[in-house]
Wavefront OBJ file of the C-alpha trace (Angstrom):
o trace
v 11.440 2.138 -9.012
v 9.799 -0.979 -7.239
v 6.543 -1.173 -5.327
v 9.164 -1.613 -2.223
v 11.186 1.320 -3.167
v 7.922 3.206 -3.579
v 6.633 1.844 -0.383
v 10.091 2.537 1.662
v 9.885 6.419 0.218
v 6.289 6.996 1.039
v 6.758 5.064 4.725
v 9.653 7.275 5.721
v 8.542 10.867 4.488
v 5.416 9.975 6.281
v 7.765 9.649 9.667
v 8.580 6.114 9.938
v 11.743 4.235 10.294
v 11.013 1.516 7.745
v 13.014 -1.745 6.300
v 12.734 -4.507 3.638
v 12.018 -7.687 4.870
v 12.195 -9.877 2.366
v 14.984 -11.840 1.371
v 15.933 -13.005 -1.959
v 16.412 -17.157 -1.697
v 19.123 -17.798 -4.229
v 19.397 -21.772 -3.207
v 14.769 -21.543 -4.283
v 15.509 -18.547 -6.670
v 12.408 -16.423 -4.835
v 11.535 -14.128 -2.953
v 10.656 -14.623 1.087
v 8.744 -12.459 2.949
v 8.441 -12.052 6.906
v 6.304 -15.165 8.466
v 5.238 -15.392 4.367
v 3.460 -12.184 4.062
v 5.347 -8.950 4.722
v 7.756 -6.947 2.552
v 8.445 -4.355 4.716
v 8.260 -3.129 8.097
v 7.552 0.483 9.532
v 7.931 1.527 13.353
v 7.291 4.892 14.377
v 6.632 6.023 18.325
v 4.252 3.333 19.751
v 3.273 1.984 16.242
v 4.486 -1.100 13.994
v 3.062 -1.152 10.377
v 3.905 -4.417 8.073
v 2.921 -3.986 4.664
v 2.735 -6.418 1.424
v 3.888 -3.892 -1.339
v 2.636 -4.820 -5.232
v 2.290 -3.423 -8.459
v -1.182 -5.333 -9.264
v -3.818 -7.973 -8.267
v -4.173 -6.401 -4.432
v -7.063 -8.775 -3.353
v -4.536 -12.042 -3.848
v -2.458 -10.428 -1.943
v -5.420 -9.333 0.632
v -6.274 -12.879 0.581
v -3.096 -14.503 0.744
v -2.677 -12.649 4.383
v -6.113 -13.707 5.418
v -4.931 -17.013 5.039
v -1.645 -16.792 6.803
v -1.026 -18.475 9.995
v 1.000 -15.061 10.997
v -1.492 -12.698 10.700
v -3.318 -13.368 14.590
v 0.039 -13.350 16.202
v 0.955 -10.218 13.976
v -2.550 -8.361 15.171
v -2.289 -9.671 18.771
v 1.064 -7.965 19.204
v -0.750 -4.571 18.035
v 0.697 -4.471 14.817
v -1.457 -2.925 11.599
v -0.640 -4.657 8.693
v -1.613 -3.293 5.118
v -1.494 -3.963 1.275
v -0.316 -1.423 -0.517
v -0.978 -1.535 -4.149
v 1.093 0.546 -6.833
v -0.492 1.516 -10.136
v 1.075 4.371 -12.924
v -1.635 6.828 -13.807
v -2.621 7.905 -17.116
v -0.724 10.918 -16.361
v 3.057 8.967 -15.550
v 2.298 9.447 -11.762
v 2.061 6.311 -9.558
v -1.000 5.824 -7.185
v -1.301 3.846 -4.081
v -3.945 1.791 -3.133
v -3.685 0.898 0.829
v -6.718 -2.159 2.119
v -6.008 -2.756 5.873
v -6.383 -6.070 7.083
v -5.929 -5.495 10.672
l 1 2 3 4 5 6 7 8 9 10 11 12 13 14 15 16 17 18 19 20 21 22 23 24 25 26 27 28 29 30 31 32 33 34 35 36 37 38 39 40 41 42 43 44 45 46 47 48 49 50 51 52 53 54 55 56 57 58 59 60 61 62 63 64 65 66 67 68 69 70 71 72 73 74 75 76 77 78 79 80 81 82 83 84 85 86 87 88 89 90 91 92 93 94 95 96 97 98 99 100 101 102
């Protein structure tokens, strides 16, 4: 299972209606993201959550929406926007590691 399978699991049995945003670029062979940054978006009653899902390295990720043009517009519309970070314990059981940069 991906980080955004993970992600789209934990978002909905915690109550949200949540989608992938990202599109897969087959002309640039990548990945996009919404406005460069999000991988999936969550609504629930008077709430929007965007969040950058990954399986490692959390604080380029942190970083790389600190530096996104987005991320005012994104915060001035009310949204919270969070990294969430997916690592596989010792045990075989996946952990999450959420940083909000709202």
């Amino acid at each position: 299972m991906s980080p955004t399978q993970r992600t789209l699991a934990a978002l909905r049995e915690a109550g949200y209606r949540a989608a992938v945003v990202e599109r897969w670029n087959p002309h640039a062979r990548i990945r996009q993201d919404l406005f460069g940054v999000v991988d999936v978006l969550a609504i629930r009653a008077g709430e929007t959550l965007a969040v950058q899902a990954c399986s490692s390295r959390v604080a380029d990720r942190v970083r790389k929406l600190a530096d996104s043009e987005a991320l005012p517009d994104m915060r001035a519309a009310g949204w919270r926007v969070e990294v969430w970070g997916w690592t596989k314990r010792a045990n075989g059981r996946f952990a999450r590691r959420v940083v909000d940069v709202t």
